[in-house]
Legacy VTK file of the C-alpha trace (Angstrom):
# vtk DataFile Version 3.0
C-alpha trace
ASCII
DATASET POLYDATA
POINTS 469 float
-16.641 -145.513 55.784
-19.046 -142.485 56.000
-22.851 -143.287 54.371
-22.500 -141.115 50.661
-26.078 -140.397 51.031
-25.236 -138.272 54.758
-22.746 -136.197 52.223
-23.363 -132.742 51.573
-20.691 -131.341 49.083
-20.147 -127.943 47.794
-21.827 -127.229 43.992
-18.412 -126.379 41.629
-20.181 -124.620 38.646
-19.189 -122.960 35.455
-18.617 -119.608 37.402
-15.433 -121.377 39.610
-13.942 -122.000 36.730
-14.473 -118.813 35.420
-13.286 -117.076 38.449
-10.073 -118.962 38.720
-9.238 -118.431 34.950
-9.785 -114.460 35.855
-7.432 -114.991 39.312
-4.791 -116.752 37.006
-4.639 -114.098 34.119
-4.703 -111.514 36.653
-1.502 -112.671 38.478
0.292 -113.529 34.967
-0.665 -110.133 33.461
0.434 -108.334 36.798
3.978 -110.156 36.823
3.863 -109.052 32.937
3.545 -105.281 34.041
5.514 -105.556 36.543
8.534 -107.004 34.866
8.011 -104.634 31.834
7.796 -101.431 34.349
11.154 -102.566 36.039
12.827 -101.975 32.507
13.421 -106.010 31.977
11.806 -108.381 30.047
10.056 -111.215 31.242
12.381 -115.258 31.710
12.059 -118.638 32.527
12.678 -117.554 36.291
9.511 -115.342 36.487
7.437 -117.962 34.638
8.637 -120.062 37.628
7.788 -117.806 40.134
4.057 -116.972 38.207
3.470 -120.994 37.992
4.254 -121.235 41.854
2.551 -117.926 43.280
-0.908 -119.743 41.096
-0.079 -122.736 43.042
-0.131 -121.503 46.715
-2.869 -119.029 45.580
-5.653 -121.531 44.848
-4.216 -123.525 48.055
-4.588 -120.647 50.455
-7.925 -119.245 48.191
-9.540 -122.913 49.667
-9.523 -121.449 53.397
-10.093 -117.813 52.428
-12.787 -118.800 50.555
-11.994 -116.659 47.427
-14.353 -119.330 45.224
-17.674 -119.624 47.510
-20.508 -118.126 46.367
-20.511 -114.833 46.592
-24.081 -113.847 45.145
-25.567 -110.999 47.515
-22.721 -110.697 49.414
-21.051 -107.030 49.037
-18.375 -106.367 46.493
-16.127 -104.994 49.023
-16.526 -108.452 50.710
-15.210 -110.253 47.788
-12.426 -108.002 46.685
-10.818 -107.772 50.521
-10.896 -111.463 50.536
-9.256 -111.496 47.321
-6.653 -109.034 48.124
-5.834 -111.065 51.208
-5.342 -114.166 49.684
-2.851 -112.356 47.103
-0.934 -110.941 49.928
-0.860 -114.195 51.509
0.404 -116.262 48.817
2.771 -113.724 47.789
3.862 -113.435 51.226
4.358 -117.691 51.305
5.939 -117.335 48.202
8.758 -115.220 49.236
8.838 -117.102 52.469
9.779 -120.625 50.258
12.307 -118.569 48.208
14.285 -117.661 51.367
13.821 -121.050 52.705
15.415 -122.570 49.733
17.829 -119.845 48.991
16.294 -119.069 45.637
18.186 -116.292 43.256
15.929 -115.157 41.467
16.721 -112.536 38.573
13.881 -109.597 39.334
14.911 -106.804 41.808
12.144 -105.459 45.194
11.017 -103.303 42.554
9.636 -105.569 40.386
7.817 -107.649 43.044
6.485 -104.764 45.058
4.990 -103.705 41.252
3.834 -107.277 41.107
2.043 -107.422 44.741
0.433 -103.791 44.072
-0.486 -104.760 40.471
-2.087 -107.985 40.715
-4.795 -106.538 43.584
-5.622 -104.073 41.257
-5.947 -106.683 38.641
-7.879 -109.129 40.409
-10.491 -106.597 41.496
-11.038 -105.497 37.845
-11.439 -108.968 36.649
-13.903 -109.257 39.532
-15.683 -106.382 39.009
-16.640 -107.137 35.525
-17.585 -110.894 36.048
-20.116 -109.132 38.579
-21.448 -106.474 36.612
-21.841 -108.859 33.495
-23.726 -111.603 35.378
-26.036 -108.773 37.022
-26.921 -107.113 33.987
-27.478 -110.703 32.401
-29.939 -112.046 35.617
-31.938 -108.915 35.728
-32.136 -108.511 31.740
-34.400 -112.353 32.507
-31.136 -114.662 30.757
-30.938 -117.900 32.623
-33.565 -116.830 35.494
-34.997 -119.373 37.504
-38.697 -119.131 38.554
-39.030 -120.530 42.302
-41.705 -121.946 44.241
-41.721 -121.252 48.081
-44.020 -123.904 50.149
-45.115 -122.789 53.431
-46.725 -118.852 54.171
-44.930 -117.596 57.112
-42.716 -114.686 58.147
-39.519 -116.919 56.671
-41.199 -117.371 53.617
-42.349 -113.473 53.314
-38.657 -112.542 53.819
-37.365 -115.129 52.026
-39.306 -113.545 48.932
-38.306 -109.865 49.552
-34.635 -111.105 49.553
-35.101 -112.690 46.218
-36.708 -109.100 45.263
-33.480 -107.079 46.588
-31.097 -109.354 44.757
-31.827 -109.899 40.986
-28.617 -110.700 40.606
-29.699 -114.344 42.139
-31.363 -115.030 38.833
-34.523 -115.968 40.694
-38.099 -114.474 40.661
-40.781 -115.994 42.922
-43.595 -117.871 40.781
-45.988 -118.739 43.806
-46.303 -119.316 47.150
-47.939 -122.728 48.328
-49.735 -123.971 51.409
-52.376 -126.407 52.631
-53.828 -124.150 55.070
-57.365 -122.534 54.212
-56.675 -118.562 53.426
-58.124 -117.306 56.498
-55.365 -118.510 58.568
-52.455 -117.357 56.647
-51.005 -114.442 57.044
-50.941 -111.318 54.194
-48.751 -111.236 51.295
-47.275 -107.981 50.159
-48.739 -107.610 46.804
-44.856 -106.837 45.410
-43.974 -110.527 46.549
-46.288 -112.670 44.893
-49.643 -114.510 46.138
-50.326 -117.588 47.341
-51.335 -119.846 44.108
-52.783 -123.158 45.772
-51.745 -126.201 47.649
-49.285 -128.762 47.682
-51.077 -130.848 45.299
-51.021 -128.052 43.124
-47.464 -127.576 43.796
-46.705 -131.355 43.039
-48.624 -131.426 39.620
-46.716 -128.009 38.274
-43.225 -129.792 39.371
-44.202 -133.111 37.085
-45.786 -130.679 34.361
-42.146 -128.629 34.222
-43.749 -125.431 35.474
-41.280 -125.160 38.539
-37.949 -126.008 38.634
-36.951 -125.387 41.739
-38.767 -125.218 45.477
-37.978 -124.247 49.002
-39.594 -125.150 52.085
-39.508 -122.701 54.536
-41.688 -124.717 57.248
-40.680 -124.495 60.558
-37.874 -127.235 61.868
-40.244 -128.437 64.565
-42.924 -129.349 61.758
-40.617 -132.514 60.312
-43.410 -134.506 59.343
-45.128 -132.095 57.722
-41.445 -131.413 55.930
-41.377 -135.063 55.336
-44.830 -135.374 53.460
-44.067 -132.451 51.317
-40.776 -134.181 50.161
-42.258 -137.436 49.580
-44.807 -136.274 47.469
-41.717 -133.934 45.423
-39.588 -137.045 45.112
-41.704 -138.059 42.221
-40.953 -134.783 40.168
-37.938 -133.517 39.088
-37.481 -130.093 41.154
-34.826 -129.333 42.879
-35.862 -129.213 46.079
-34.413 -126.506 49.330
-35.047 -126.515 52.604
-34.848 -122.854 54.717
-34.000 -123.412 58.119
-36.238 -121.406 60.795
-33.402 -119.990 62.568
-35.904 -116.888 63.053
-36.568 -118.613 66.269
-33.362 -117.815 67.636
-31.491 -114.732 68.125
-28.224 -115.251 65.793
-25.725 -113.358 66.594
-23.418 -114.630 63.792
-23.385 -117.994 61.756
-22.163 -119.893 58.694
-22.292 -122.948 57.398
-19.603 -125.631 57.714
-19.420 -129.716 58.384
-17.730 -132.290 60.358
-17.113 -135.128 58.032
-20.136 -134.383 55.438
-22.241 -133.764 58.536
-23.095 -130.074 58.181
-23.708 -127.765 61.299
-24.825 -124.050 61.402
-23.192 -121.650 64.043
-25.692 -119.591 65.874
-23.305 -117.671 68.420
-20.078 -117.399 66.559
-16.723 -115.290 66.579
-17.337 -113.331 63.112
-13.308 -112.938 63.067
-12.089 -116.320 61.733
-9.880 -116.738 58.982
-9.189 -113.418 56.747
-11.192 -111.250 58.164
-9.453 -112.071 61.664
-6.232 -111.784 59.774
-7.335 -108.523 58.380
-8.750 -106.882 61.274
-5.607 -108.201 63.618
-3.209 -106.341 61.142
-5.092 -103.067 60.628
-4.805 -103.105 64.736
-1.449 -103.542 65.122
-0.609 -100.589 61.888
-3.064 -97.937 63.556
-1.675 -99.106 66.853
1.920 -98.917 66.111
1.095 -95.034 64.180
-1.379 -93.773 67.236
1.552 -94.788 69.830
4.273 -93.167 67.540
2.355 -89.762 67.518
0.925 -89.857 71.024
4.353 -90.925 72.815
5.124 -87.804 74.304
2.062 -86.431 74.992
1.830 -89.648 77.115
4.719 -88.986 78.698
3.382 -85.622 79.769
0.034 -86.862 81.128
1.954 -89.524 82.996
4.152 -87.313 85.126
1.205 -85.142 85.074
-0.813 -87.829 86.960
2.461 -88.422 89.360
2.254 -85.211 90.621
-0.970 -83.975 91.179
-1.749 -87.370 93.552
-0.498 -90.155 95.459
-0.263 -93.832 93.792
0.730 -95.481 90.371
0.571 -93.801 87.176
-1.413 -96.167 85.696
-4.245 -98.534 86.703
-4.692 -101.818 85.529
-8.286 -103.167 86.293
-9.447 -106.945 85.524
-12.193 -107.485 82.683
-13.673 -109.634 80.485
-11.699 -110.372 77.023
-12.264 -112.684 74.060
-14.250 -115.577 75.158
-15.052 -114.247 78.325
-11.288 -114.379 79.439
-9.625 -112.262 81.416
-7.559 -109.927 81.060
-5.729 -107.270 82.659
-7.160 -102.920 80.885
-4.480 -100.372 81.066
-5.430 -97.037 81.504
-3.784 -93.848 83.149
-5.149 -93.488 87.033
-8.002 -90.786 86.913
-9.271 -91.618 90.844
-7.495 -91.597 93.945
-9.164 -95.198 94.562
-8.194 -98.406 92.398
-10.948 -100.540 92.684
-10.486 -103.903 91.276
-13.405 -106.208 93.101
-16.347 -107.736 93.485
-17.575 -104.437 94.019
-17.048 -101.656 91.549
-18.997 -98.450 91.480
-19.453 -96.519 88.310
-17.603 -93.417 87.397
-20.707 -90.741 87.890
-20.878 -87.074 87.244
-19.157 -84.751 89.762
-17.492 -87.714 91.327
-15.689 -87.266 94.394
-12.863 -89.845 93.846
-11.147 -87.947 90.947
-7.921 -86.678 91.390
-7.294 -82.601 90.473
-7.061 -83.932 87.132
-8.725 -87.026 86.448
-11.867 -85.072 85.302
-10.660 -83.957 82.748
-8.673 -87.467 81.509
-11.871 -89.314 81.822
-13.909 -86.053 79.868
-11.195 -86.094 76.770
-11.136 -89.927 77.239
-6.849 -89.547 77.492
-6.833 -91.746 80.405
-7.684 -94.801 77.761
-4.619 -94.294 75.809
-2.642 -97.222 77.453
-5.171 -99.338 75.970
-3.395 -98.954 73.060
-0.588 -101.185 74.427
-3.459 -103.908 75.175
-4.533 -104.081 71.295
-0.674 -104.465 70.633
-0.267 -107.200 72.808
-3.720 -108.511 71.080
-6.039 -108.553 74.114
-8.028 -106.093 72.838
-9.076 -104.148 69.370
-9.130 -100.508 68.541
-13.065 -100.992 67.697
-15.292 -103.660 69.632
-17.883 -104.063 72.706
-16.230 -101.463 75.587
-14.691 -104.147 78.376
-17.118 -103.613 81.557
-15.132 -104.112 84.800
-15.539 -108.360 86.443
-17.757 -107.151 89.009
-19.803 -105.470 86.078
-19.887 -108.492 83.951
-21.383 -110.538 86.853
-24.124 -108.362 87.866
-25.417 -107.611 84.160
-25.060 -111.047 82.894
-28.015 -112.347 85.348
-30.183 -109.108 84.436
-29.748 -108.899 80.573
-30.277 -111.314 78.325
-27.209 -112.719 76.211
-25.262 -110.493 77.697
-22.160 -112.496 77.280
-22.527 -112.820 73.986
-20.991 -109.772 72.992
-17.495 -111.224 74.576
-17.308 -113.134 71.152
-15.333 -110.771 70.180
-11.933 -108.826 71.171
-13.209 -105.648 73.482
-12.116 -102.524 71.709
-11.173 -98.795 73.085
-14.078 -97.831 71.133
-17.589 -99.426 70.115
-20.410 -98.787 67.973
-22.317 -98.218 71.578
-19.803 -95.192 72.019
-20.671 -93.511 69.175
-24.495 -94.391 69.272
-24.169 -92.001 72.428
-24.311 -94.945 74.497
-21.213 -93.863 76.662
-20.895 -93.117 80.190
-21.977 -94.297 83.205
-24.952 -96.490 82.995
-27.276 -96.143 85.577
-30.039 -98.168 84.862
-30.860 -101.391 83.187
-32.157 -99.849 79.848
-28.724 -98.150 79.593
-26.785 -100.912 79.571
-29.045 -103.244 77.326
-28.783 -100.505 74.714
-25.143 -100.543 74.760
-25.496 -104.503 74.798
-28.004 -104.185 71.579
-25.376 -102.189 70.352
-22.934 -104.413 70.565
-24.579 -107.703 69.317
-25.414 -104.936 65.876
-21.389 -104.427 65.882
-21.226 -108.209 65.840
-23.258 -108.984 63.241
-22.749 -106.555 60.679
-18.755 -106.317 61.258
-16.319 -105.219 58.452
-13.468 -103.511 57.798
-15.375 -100.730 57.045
-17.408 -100.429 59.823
-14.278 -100.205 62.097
-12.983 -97.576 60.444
-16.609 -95.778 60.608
-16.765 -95.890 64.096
-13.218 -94.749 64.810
-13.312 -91.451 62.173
-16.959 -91.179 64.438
-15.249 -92.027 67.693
-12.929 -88.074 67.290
-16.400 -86.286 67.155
-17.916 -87.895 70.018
-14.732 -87.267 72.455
-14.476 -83.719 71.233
-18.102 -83.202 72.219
-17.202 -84.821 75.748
-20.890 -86.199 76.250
-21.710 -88.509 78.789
-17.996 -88.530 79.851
-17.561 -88.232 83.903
LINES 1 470
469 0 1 2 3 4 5 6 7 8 9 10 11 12 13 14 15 16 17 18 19 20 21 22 23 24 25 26 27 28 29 30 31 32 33 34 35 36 37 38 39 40 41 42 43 44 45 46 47 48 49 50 51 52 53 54 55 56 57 58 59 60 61 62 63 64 65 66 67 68 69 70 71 72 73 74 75 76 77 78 79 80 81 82 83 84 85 86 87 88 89 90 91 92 93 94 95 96 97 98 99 100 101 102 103 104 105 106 107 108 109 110 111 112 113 114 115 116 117 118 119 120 121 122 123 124 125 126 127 128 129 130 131 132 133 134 135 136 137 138 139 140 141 142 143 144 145 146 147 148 149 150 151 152 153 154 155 156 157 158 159 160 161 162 163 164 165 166 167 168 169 170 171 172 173 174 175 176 177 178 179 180 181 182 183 184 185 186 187 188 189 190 191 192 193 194 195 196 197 198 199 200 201 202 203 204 205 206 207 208 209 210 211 212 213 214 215 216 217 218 219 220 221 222 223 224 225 226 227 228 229 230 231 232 233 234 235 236 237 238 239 240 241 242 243 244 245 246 247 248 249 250 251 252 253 254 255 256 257 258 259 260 261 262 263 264 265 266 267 268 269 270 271 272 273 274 275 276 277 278 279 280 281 282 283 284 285 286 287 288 289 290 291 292 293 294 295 296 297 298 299 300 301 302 303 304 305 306 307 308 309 310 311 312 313 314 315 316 317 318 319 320 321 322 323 324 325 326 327 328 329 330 331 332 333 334 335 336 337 338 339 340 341 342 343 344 345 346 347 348 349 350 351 352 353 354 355 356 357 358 359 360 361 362 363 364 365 366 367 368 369 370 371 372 373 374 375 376 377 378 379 380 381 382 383 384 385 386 387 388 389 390 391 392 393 394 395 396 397 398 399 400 401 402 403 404 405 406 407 408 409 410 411 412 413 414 415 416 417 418 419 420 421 422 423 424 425 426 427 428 429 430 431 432 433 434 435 436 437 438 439 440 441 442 443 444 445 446 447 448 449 450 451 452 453 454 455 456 457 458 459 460 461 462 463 464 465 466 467 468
């Protein structure tokens, strides 16, 4: 039996139940409209199907996470994660029906109304939970005034985030440390000041002053940690601690546990759950439509590359995937050589191993299309970190640090390093630890609608042909 006092469990407040009232007149209201729309009128059966769509939608809404917290993360965030746990439930829902052999009453129409509807619904709901709570933190109603102990960079940015996000409901009242003033750094005058020491800090928690307090010490200072929160656990505050992950160079992380044990990720696939889900469809659509358009001009550059030079039409050269896997990259054969390993020598400008037209597949980027049949197959994305050749992989990785990080995610045709201007042959060090910086950014900051940034980007920077040889 696990110790209760080693538990850390999620804080259900007012606004979950709030939320999950707006979810649940959303999805009634949408089957409403949708029914009324299809010229019918609304029976038992769709009550039925309303009470069961609720059901699997709060199931599949626990590993979404529809209901976490969402203040100052974007709108956008919240309403794609919304959306996808609509189209997932709906999706299970008709799933169960054709398990079961249900015959229902409503016609496509109606439920196509009903999965369109409810989205719209849901988002709408959202948005005016948002922009009522917002208006209500930064109008001062129910605003807590915080106490940060410890003056450091964390604690500096700490404040300014507080600053940026009224919406938190949070001002800062004071910052608080021990050390004499000469050995702490400046305060931005916008963020606060510091307003004494921990005694001080202790005697404003008994008198009621602050409420709430968080300790952004470093983690290697525990017993200074550990006096602060003995000397707290005679007030009433509630009491935070900030992790210094400033010390290391996150690449991606969330919370989660094992048991009530909880564990931060610092180098983490950002992918997981509905955003993997999201990003693996919107690969496979664009996919599908780019191979659809572009089959017979493939066709042409194929027999094209037949006959102008001797060897295969297309090339398949091993590289690093997902994880550091790998994996075999398609692309149409631009040289007369097919060099696959340990030693691989950059494309460079003016190259003498191109065939009569492999200059000008390489230039227009054409000879990448087969690619396209590698995101299919779901070793690689339309947008991520650019696959380097093995050989590559193994001669950066001991020169740049974390290079291998940026195989946490699927390799794409194109990257943010692409359209940075960071394409080409890299011929020094500083080259390629741009594109790496690059890549870590693409990591970090990933959404949906980032990727499709960088691909609307990625037609400008192959019509300018830069860097291409």
């Amino acid at each position: 039996m696990s110790n209760p006092l080693r538990q850390i469990q999620h804080k259900s407040t007012l606004l979950d139940g709030l939320y999950r009232v707006a979810d649940a007149a959303a999805i009634i209201v949408g089957m409403i409209l949708a029914v009324m729309w299809s010229g019918g009128t609304p029976v038992g059966d769709h009550q039925l199907a309303v009470a069961a769509a609720l059901a699997i939608f709060y199931v599949v809404a626990e590993f979404t996470g529809v209901y976490r917290n969402w203040r100052g993360v974007s709108t956008e965030r919240e309403v794609w994660c919304g959306a996808m746990t609509w189209a997932v439930s709906l999706a299970l829902l008709v799933l169960l029906a054709t398990v079961f052999r249900y015959d229902h009453p409503f016609n496509r129409y109606t439920l196509v109304s009903w999965f369109l509807i409810t989205p719209l619904l849901l988002t709408v709901s959202r948005m005016i939970i948002r922009t009522v709570l917002r208006w209500m933190l930064a109008s001062g109603m129910n605003q807590h005034g915080v106490a940060i102990v410890g003056v450091n960079e964390l604690s500096i940015q700490l404040a300014q985030n507080i600053k940026d996000t009224p919406d938190l409901g949070m001002r800062v009242a004071g910052f608080y440390d021990d050390r004499p003033s000469e050995r702490l750094p400046e305060i931005p005058d916008s963020l606060g000041a510091c307003v004494g020491n921990l005694h001080d800090l202790v005697e404003a928690a008994k008198r009621g002053d602050v409420h709430r307090i968080y300790i952004t010490f470093p983690m290697r200072a525990e017993s200074r940690i550990r006096n602060v929160l003995n000397h707290l656990g005679d007030t009433t505050a509630s009491v935070y601690i900030v992790p210094d992950f400033f010390v290391f160079e996150i690449l991606h992380s969330r919370w989660s546990d094992i048991r009530g044990l909880p564990v931060v990720s610092v180098y983490e696939n950002p992918l997981l759950g509905v955003d993997g889900v999201l990003k693996r469809v919107s690969d496979i659509i664009l996919a599908s439509l780019a191979l659809l358009l572009l089959s017979i001009p493939m066709a042409l550059v194929a027999l094209a590359v037949k006959l102008t030079s001797k060897g295969p039409v297309f090339f398949r050269q091993r590289r690093y995937g997902l994880d550091g896997q790998e994996i075999l990259v398609w692309k149409f054969r631009s040289m007369t050589v097919c060099e696959d390993g340990p030693n691989v020598k950059q494309a460079q400008k003016n190259d003498s191993r191109l065939t009569p037209i492999g200059g000008f597949l390489r230039k227009s980027s054409i000879d990448e299309l087969p690619q396209l049949f590698n995101v299919l197959s779901g070793t690689m994305s339309l947008v991520g970190p650019r696959p380097h050749a093995s050989a590559h992989n193994e001669q950066y990785r001991k020169l740049i640090h974390h290079y291998m990080l940026r195989h946490k995610v699927k390799p794409g045709i194109t990257g943010l390093a692409q359209v940075r201007g960071w394409r080409g042959e890299t011929d020094t060090v500083e080259k390629m630890e741009r594109r790496v910086q690059c890549d870590h950014e693409y990591i970090r900051t990933w959404s949906i609608w980032l990727d499709l940034r960088i691909l609307f980007e990625t037609v400008w920077v192959v019509l300018g042909r830069k860097n291409a040889y």
